[in-house]
DSSP file (Angstrom, degrees, kcal/mol; ACC not computed):
  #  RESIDUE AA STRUCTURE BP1 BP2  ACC     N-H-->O    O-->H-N    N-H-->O    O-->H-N    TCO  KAPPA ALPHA  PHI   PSI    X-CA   Y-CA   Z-CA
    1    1 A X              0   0    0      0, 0.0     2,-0.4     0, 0.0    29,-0.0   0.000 360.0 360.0 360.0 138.0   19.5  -32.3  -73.4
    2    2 A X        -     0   0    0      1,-0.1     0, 0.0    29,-0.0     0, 0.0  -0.559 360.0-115.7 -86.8 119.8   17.0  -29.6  -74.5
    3    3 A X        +     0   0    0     -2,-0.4     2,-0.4    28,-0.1    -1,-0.1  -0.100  45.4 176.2 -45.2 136.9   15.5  -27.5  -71.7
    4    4 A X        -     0   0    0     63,-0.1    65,-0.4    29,-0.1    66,-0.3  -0.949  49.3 -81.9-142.2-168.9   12.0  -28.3  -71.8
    5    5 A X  S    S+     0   0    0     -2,-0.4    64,-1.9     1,-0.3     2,-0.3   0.755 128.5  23.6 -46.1 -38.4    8.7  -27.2  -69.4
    6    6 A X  E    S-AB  32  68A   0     26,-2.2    26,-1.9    62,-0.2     2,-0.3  -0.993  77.3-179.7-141.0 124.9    9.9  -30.1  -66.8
    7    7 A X  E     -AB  31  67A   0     60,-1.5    60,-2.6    -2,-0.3     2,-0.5  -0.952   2.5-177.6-112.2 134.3   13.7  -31.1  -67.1
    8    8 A X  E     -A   30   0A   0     22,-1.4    22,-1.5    -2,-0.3     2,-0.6  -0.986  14.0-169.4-129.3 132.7   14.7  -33.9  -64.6
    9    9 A X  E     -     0   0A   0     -2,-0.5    56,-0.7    20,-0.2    20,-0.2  -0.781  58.8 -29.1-129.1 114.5   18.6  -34.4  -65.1
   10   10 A X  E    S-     0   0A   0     -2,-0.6     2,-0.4    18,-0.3    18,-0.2   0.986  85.5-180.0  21.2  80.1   20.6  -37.3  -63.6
   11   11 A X  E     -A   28   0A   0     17,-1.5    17,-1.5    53,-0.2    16,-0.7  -0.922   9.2-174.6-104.6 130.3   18.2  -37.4  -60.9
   12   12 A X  E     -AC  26  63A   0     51,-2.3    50,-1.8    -2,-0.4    51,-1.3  -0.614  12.7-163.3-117.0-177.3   18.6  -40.0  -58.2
   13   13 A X  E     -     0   0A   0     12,-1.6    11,-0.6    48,-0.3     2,-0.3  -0.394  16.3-179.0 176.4  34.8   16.7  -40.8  -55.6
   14   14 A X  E     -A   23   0A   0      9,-0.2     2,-0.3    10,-0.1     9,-0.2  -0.479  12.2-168.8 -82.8 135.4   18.0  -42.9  -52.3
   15   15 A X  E     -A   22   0A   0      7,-1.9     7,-1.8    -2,-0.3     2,-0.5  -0.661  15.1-145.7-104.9 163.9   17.1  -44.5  -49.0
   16   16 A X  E     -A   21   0A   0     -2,-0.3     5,-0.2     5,-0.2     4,-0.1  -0.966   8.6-170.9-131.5 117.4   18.8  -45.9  -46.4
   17   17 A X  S    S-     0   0    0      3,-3.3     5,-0.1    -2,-0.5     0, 0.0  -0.160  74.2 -67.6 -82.0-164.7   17.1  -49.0  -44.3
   18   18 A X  S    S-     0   0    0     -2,-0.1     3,-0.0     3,-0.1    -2,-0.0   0.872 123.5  -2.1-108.3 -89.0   19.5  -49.2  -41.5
   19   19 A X  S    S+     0   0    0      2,-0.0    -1,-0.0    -3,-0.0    -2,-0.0   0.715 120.7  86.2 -73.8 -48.6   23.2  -50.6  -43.4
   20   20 A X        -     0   0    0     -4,-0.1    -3,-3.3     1,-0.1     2,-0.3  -0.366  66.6-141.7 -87.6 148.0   21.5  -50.9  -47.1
   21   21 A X  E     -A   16   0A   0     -5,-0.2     2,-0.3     2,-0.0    -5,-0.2  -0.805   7.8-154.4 -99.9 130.4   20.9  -48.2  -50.0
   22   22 A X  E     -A   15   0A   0     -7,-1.8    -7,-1.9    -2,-0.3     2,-1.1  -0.827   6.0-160.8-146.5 141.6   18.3  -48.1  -51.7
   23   23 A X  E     +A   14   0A   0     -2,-0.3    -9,-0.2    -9,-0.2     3,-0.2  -0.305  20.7 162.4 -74.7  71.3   18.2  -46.7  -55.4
   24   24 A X  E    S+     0   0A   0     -2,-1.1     2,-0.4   -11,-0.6    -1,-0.2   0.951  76.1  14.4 -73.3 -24.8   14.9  -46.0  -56.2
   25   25 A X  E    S-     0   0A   0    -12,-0.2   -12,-1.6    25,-0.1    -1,-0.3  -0.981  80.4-164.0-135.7 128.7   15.2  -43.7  -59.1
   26   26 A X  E     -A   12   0A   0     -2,-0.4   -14,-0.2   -14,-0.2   -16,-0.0  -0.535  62.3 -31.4-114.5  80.6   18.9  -44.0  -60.3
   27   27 A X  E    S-     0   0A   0    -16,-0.7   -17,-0.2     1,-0.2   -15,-0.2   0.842  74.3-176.7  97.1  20.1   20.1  -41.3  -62.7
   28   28 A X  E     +A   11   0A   0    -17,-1.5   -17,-1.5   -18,-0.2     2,-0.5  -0.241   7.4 174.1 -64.7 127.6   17.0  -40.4  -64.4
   29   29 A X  E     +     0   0A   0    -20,-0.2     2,-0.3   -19,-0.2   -20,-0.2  -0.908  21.9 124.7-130.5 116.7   17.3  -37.7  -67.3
   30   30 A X  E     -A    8   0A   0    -22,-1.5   -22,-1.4    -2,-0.5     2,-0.3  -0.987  39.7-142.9-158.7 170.1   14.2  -36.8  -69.6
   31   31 A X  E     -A    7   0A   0     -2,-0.3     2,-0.2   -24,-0.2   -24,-0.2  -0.824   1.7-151.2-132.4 163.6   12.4  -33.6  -70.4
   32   32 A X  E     -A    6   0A   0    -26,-1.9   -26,-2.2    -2,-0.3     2,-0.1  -0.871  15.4-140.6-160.3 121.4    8.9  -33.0  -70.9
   33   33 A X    >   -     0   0    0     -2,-0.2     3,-2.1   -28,-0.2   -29,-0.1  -0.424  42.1 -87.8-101.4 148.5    7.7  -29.8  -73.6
   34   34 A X  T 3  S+     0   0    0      1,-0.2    -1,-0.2    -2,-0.1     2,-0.1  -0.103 108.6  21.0 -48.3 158.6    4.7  -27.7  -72.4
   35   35 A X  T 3  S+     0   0    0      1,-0.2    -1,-0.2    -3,-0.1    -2,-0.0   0.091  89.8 132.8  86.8 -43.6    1.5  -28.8  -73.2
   36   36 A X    <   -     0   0    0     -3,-2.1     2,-1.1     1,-0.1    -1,-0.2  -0.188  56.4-131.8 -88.1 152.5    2.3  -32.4  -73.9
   37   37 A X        -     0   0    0     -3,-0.1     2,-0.4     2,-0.0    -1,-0.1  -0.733  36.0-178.1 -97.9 140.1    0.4  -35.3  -72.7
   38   38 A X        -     0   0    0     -2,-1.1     2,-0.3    -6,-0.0    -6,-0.0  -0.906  16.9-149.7-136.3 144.4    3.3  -37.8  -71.2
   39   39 A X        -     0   0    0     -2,-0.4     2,-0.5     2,-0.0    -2,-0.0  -0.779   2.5-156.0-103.9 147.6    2.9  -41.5  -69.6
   40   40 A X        +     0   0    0     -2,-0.3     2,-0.3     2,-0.0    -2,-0.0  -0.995  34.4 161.7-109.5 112.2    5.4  -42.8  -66.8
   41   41 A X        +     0   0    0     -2,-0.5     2,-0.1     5,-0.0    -2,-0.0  -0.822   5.3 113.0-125.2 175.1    5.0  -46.4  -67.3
   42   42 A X        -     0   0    0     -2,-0.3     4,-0.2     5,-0.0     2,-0.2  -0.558  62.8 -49.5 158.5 173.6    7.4  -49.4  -66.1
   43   43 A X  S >  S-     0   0    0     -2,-0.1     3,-0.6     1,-0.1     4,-0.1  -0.342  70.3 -76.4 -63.1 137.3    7.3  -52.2  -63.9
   44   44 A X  T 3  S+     0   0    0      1,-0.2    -1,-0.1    -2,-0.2     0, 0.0   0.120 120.9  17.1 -56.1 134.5    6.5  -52.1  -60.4
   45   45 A X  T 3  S+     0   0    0     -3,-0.1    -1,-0.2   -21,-0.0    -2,-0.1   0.598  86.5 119.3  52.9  41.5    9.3  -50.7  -58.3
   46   46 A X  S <  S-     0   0    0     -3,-0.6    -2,-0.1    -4,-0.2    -3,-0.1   0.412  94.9 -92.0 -84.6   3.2   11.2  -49.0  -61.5
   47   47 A X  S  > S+     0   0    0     -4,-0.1     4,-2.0    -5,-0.1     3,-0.1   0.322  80.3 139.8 128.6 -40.1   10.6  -45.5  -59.8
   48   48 A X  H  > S+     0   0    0      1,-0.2     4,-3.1     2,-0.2     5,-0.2   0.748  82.9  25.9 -30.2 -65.9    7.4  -44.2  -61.1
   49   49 A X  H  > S+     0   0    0      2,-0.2     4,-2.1     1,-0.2     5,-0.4   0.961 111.9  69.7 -56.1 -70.2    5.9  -42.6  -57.8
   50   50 A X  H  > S+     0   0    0      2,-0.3     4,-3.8     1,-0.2    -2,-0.2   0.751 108.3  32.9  45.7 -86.2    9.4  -42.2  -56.7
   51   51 A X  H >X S+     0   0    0     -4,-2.0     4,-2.5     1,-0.3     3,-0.7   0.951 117.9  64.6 -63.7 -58.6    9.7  -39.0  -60.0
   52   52 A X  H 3X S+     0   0    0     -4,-3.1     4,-1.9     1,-0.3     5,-0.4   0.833 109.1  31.1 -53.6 -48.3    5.9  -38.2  -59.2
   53   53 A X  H 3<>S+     0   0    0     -4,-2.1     6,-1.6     1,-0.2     5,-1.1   0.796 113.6  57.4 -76.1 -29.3    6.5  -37.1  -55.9
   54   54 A X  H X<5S+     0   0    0     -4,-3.8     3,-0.6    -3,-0.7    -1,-0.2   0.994 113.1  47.1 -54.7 -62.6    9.7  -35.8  -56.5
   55   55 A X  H 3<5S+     0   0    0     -4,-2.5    -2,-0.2     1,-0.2    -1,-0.1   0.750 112.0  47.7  -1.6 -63.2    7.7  -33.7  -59.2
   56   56 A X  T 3<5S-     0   0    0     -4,-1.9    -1,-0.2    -5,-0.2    -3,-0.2   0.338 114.3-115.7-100.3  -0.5    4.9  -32.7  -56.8
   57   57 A X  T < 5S+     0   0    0     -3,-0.6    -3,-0.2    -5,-0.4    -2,-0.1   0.564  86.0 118.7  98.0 -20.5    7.4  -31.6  -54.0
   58   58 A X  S   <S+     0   0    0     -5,-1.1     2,-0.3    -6,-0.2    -4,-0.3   0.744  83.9  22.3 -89.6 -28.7    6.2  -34.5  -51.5
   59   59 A X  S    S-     0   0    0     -6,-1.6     2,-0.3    -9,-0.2    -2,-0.2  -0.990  78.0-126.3-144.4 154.0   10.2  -36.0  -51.7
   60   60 A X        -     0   0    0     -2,-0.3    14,-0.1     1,-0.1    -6,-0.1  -0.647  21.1-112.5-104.3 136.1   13.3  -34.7  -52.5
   61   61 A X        -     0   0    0     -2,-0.3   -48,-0.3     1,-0.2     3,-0.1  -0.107  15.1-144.1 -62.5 173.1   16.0  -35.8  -55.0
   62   62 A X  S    S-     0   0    0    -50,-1.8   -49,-0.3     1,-0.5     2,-0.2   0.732  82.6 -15.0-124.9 -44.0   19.2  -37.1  -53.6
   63   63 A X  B    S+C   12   0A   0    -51,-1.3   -51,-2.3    -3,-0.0    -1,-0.5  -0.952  99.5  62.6-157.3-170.5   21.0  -35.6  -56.3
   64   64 A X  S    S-     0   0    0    -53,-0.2   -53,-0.2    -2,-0.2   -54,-0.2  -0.731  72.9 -72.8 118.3 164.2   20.2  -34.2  -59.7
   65   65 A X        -     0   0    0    -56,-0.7     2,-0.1    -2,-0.3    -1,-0.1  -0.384  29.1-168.3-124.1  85.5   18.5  -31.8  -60.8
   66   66 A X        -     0   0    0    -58,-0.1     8,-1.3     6,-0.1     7,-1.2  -0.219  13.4-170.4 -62.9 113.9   14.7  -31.1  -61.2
   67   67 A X  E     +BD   7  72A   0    -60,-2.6   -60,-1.5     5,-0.2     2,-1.0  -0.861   9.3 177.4-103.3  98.1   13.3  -28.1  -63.5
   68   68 A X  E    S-B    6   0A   0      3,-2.0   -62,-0.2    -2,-0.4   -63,-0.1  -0.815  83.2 -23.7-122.9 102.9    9.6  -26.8  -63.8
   69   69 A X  S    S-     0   0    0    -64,-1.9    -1,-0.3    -2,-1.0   -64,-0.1   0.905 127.8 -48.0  87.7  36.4    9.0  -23.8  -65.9
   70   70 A X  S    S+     0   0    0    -66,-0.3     2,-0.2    -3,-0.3    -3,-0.1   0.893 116.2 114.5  84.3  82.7   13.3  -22.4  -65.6
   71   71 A X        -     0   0    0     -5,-0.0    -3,-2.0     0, 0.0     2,-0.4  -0.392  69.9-140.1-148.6 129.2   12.9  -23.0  -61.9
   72   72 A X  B     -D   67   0A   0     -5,-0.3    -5,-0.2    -2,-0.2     3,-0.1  -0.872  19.4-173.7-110.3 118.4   15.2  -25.9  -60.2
   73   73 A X    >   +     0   0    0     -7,-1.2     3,-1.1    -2,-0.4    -6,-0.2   0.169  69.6  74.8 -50.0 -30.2   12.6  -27.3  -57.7
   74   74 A X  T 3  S+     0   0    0     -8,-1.3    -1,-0.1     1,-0.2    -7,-0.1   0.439  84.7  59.4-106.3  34.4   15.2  -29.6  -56.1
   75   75 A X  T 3  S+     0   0    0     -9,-0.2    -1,-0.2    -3,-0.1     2,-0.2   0.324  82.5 118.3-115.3  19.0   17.1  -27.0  -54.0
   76   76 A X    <   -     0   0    0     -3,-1.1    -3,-0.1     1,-0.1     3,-0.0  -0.413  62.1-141.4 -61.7 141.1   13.7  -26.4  -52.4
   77   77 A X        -     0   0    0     -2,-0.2    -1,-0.1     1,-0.1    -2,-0.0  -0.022  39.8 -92.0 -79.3-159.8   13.6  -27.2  -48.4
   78   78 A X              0   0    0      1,-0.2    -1,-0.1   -18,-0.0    -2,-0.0   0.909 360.0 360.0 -92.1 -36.6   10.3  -28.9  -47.2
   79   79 A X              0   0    0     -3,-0.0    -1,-0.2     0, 0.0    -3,-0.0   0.720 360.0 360.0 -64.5 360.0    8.6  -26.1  -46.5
């Protein structure tokens, strides 16, 4: 996969209710080139918010890696 302005690479994305996992984003890998305008579409509870907020910093990937601008964003803490 070609680095691009935002790299997300087999990023996953899990909760735990009590006993049960759950997967909200499983293994997602896509790139996105500066500039460009790009949709996140699918059906409701495929993930969508899930990668926004992972994006925007507001949750953390589970594993994976997330890249904005050559800078890995998911080995940020919360603050």
């Amino acid at each position: 996969m070609s680095e691009g302005f935002i790299t997300f690479r087999d990023v996953s994305r899990e909760y735990r209710m009590g006993e049960v996992t759950i997967k909200a984003v499983d293994s997602a890998s896509f790139t996105i080139d500066e500039g460009k305008f790009t949709l996140i579409v699918g059906p409701s509870g495929a993930g969508k918010t899930t990668i926004l907020n992972m994006l925007g910093g507001m949750d953390k990937a589970s594993s994976g890696s997330i890249n904005v601008a050559g800078i890995d964003i998911s080995s940020y803490n919360k603050k």
